[in-house]
C-alpha positions as CSV (number, residue, x, y, z in Angstrom):
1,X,10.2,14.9,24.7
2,X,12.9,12.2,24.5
3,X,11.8,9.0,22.5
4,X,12.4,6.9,25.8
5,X,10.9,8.9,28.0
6,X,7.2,8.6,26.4
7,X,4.3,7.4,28.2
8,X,1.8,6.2,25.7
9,X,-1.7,6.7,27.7
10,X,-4.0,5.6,30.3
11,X,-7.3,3.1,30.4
12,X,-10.1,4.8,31.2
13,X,-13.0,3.1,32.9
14,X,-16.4,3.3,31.0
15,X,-19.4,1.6,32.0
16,X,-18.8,-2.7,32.2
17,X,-15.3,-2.4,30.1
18,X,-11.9,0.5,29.9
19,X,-11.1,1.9,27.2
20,X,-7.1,3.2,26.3
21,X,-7.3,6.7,26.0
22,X,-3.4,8.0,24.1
23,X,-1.1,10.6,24.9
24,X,-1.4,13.2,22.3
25,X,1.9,13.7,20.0
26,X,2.2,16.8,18.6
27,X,4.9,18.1,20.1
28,X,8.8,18.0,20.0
29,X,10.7,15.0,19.6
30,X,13.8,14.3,21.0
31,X,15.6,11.0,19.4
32,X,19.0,9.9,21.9
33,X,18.8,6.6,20.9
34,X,22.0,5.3,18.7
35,X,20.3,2.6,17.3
36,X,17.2,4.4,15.9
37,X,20.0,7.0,14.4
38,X,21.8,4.0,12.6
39,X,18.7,2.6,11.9
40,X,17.2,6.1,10.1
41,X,20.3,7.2,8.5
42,X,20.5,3.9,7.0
43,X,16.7,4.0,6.0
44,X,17.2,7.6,4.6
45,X,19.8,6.8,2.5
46,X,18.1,3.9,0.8
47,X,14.7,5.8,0.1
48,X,17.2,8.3,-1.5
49,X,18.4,5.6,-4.1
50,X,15.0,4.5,-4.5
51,X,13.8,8.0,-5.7
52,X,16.8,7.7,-7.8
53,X,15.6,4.9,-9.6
54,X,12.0,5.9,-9.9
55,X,12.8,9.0,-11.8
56,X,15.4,7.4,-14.6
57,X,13.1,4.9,-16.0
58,X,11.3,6.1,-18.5
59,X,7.0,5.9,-18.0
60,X,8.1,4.7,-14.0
61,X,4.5,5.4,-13.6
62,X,3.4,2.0,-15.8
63,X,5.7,0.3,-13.1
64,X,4.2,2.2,-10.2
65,X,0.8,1.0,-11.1
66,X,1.7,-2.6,-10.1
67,X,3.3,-1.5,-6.9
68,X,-0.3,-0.2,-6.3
69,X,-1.7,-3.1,-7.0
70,X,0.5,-5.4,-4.9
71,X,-0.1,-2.9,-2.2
72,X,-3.4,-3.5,-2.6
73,X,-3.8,-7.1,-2.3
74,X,-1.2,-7.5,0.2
75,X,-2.3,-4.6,2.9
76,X,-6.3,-6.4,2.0
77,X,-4.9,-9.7,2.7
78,X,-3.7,-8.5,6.2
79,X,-7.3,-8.0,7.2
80,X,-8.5,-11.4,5.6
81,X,-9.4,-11.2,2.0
82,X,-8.1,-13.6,-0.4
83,X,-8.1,-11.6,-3.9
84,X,-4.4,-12.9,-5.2
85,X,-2.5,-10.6,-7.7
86,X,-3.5,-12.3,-10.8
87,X,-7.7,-12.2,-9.7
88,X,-7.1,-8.4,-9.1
89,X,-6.3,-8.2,-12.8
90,X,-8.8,-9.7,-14.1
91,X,-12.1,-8.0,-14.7
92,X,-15.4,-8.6,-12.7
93,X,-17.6,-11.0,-14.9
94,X,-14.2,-13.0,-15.1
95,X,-13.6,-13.7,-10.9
96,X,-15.3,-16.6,-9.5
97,X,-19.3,-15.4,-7.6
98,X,-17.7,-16.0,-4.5
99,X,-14.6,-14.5,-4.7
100,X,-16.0,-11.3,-5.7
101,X,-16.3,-9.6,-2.4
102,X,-12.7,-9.7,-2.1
103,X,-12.0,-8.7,-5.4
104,X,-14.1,-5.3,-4.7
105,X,-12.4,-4.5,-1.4
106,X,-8.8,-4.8,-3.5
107,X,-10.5,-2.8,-6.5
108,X,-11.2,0.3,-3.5
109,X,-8.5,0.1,-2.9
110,X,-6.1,0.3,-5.7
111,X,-9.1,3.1,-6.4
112,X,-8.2,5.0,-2.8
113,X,-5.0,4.9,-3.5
114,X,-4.8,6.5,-6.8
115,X,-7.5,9.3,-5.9
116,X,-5.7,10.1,-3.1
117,X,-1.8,10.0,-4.3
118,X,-4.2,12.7,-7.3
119,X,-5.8,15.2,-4.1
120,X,-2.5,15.3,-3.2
121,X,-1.6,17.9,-5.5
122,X,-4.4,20.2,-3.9
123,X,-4.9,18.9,-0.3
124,X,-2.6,18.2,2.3
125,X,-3.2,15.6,4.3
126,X,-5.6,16.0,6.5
127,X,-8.5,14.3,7.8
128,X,-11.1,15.6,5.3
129,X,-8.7,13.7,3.1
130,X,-8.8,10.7,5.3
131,X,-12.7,10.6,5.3
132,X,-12.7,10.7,1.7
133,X,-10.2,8.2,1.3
134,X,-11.6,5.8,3.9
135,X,-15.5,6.9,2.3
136,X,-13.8,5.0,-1.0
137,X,-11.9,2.1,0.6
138,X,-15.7,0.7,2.1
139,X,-17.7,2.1,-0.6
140,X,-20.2,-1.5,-1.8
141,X,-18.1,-3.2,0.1
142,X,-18.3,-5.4,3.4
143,X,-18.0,-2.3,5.4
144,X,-20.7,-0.3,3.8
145,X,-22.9,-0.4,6.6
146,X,-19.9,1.5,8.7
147,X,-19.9,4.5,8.3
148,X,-17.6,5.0,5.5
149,X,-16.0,8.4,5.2
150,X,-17.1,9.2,9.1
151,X,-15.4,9.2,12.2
152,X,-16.7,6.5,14.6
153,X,-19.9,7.7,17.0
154,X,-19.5,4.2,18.9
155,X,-16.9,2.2,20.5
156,X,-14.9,-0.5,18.4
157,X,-12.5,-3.1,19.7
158,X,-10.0,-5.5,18.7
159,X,-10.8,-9.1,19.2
160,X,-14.1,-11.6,19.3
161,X,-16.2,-9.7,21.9
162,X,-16.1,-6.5,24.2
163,X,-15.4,-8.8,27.4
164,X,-12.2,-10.5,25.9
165,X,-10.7,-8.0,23.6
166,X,-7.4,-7.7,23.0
167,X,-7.0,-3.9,22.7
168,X,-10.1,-1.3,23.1
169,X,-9.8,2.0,21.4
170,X,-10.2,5.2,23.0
171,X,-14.0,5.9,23.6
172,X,-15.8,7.9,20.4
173,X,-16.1,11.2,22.3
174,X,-12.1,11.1,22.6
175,X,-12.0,10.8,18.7
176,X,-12.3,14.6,16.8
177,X,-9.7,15.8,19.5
178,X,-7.1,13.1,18.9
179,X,-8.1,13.0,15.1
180,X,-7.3,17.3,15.2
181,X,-3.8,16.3,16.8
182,X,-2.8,13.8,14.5
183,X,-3.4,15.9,11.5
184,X,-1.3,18.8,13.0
185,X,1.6,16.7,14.2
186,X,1.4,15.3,10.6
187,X,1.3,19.4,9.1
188,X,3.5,20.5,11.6
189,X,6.7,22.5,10.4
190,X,7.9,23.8,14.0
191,X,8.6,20.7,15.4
192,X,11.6,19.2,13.6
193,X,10.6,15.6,13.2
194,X,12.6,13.7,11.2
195,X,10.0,12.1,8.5
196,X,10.5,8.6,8.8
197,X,10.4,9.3,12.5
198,X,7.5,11.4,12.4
199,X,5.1,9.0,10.3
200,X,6.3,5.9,12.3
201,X,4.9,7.7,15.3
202,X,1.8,8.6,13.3
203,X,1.4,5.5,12.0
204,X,1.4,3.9,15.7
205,X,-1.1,6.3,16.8
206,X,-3.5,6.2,14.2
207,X,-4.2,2.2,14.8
208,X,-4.3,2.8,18.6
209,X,-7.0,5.9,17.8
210,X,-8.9,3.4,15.7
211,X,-10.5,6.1,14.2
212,X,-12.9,4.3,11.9
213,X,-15.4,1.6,12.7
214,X,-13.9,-0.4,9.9
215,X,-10.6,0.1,7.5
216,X,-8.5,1.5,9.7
217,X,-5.8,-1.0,9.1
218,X,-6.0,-0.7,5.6
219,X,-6.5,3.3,5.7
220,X,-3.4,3.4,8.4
221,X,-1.2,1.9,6.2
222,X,-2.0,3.9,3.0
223,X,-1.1,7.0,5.2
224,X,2.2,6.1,5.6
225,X,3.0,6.2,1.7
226,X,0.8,9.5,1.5
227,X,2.7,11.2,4.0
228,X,6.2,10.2,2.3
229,X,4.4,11.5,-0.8
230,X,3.5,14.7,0.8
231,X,6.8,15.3,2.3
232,X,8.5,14.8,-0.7
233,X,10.3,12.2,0.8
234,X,9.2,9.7,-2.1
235,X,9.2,11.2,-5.3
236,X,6.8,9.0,-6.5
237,X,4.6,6.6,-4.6
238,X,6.9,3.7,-4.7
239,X,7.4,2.2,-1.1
240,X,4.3,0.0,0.7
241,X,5.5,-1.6,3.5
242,X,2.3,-3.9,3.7
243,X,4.4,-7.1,2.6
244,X,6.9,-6.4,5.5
245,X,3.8,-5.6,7.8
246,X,2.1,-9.2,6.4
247,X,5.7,-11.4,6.5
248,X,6.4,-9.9,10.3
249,X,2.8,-10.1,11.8
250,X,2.9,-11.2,14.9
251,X,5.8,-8.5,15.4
252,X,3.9,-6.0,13.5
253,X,1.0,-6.0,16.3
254,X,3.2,-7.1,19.3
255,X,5.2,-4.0,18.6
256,X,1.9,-2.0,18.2
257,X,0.6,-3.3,21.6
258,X,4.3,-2.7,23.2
259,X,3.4,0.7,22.9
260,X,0.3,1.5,24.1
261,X,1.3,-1.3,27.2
262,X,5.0,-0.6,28.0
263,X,5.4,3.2,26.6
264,X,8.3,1.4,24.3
265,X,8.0,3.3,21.5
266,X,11.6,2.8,20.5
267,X,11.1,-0.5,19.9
268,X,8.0,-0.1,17.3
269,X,10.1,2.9,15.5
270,X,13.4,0.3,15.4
271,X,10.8,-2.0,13.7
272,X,9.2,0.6,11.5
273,X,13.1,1.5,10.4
274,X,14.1,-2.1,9.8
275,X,10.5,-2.2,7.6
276,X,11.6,0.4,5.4
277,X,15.2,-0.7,4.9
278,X,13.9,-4.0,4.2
279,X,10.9,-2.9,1.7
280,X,13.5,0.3,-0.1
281,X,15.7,-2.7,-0.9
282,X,13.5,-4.9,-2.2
283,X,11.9,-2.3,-4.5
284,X,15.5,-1.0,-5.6
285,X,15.5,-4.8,-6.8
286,X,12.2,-4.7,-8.6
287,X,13.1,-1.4,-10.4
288,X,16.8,-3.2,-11.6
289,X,15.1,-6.0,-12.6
290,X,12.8,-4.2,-14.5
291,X,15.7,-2.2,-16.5
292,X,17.0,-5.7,-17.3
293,X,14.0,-7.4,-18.4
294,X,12.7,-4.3,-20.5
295,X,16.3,-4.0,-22.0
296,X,16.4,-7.7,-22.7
297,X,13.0,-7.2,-24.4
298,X,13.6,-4.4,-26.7
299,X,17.3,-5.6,-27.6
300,X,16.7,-9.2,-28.6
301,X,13.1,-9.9,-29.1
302,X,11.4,-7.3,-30.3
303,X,13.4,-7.1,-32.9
304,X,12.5,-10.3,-34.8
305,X,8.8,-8.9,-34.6
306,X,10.5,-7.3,-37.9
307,X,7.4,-5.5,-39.5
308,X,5.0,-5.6,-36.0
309,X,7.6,-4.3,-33.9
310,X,5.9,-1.3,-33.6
311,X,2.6,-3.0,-32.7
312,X,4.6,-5.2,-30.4
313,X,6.3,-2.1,-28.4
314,X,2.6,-0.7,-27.7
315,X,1.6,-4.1,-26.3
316,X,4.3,-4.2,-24.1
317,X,4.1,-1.1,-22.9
318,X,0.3,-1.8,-21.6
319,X,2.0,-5.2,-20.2
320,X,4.0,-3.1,-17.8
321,X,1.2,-1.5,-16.7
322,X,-1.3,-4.8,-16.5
323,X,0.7,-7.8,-17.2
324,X,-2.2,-10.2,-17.8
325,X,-4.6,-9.3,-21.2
326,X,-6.9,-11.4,-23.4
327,X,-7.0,-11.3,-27.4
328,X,-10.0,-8.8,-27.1
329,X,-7.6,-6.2,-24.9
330,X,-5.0,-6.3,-27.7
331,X,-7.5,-5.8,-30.6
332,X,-9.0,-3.0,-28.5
333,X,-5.9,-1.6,-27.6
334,X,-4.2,-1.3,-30.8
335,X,-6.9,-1.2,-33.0
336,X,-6.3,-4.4,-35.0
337,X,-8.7,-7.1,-36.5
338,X,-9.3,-9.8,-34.0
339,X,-7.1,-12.7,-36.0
340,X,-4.1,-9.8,-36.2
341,X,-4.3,-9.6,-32.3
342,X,-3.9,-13.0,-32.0
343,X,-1.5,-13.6,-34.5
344,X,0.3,-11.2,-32.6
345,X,-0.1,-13.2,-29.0
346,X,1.2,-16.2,-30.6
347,X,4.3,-14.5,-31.4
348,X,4.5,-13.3,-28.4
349,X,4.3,-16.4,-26.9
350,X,7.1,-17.8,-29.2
351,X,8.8,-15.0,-28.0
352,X,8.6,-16.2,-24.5
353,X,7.3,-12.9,-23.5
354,X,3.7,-13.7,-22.8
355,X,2.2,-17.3,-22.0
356,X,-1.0,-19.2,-21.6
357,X,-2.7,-18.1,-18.1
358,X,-6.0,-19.7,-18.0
359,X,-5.6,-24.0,-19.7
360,X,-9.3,-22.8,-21.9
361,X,-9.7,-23.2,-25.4
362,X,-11.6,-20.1,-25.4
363,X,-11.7,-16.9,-23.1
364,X,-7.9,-17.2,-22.9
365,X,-5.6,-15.2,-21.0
366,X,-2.2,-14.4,-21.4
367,X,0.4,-13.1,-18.4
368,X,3.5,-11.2,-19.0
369,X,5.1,-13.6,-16.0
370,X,9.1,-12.7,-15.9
371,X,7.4,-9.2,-15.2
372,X,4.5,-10.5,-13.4
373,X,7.0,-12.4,-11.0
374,X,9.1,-9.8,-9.9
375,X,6.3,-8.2,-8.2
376,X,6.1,-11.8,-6.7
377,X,9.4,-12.1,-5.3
378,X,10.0,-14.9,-7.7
């Protein structure tokens, strides 16, 4: 089927509301338009420059870690939490009573995330992998009571009510048929889909499926990286496009709805394309950044550590993994007396490598910020 010639579903009366019931998609793709060609052969060449980058630097998983945890704050954010980058470091007792809510749903998910890049290796993806990664996501969490790690046995819908929603799902009995689909367009190796294609398409159709009573958006958006995982599109899991998703919104969801109202699907894969140009860019920018900053580091002030250097290089190397640590942390970490560890920060801080994070006289923390701030688009 031609891209422009798709027809994305019908409404379905059930009793007192309609529910949108979606064209299944495992089948061939035909792309004509010259737009969405530009548009992926620009996209493909970018993701290939990012994979170049994330396998020269040395320990690139320390700097993967906090493109989880951006992912994880950001795609959280989307659906109303307010857990910041610097709370998601920080360890329970530390966040505020009633922040902590938020803090847990980010915390699932940075935890989904890495479980899930790990079953990887042994699992393709598939919707026992789904469950288990949507079973984590609301595990303690806000969405407890929904579910977690099942497919829906009721119907959801997008807005305040039933009466006035915006969008209404496909009715539950349609779900472990369109569910069976998706999983075998996304395992399907006779169909030649090209990837980026293949998971904007997925992507579209798991949020209309609305699989899950709760987390779908969240869950929807982590499938896109674990699919370019899987693929071996992205050699390491180094592209979220949750910060595009959160900047572009109201085009993120108008683009969604396009679909399912005007068959347009061309228009949401033109987005999707223009989302991953945008976000391979700015993490080719994060990773040169980081080779400057970690060459500045080891180059000019590390050196005048003179005999803690080596004591200084393990603490930085943990500070590209979690840029924010306390005088406890270091002692812990490197196995010096408490008064060593803080000697230590303070020269750090004269360094103008770590500073002062917290304004206390006790309980301080300290944030690697020139690091910290990349991740921040500062």
């Amino acid at each position: 089927m031609d891209l422009s010639n798709f027809v994305s579903g019908k409404h379905i009366k059930q009793i007192e509301y309609k529910s949108f019931s979606p064209e299944k998609i495992n089948h061939e793709w035909i792309i004509s338009t010259p737009e969405v060609n530009k548009l992926l052969a620009e996209a493909n060449r970018l993701i290939g420059e990012l994979n170049a980058f994330s396998q020269i630097i040395p320990d690139v998983d320390f700097f993967i870690s906090m493109h989880i945890l951006k992912e994880a704050t950001t795609s959280s954010r989307i659906e109303g939490t307010k857990t910041n980058m610097e709370e998601a470091l920080i360890k329970e007792e530390d966040i505020n009573p009633e922040k902590r809510d938020d803090w847990s749903e980010v915390q699932n998910y940075i935890k989904a995330i890495n479980t899930s890049i790990k079953e990887l290796e042994k699992l393709p993806i598939s919707n026992r992998l789904i469950k288990n990664t949507h079973k984590i996501i609301l595990s303690g969490v806000r969405g407890k009571h929904k579910i977690p790690g099942e497919f829906r046995t009721s119907q959801n819908w997008i807005g305040a009510t039933l009466k006035d929603a915006i969008f209404i799902p496909p009715h539950y009995s349609e779900i472990i048929e369109l569910m069976s689909d998706f999983e075998k367009f996304l395992n399907d190796e006779e169909n030649h889909i090209p990837h980026l294609i293949k998971i904007a398409i997925a992507h579209y159709q798991f949020e209309t499926i609305h699989p899950f009573l709760d987390g779908n958006g969240r869950l929807g958006r982590l499938i896109i990286t674990l699919y370019l995982v899987s693929s071996n599109v992205l050699k390491k899991p180094s592209l979220y496009l949750s910060d595009f998703f959160e900047k572009n919104k109201g085009y993120y969801y108008d683009n969604l709805m396009t679909v399912r109202t005007n068959s347009n699907l061309i228009q949401w894969i033109k987005f999707f394309l223009v989302g991953v140009i945008e976000t391979s860019n700015g993490s080719i920018q994060v990773f040169k950044d980081i080779i400057t900053l970690k060459n500045k580091i080891e180059t000019e002030k590390l050196p005048k550590l003179g005999s803690k250097i080596e004591k200084g290089q393990q603490l930085i190397k943990q500070l590209f993994q979690i840029p924010i640590i306390d005088s406890k942390q270091v002692s812990e970490l490197l196995q010096i007396s408490p008064s060593t560890a803080n000697r230590l920060i303070k020269d750090l801080i004269d360094l103008e490598i770590l500073s002062e994070l917290t304004g206390y006289k006790r309980n301080r923390k300290f944030i690697f910020a020139e690091y910290f701030n990349i991740f921040q688009n500062k």
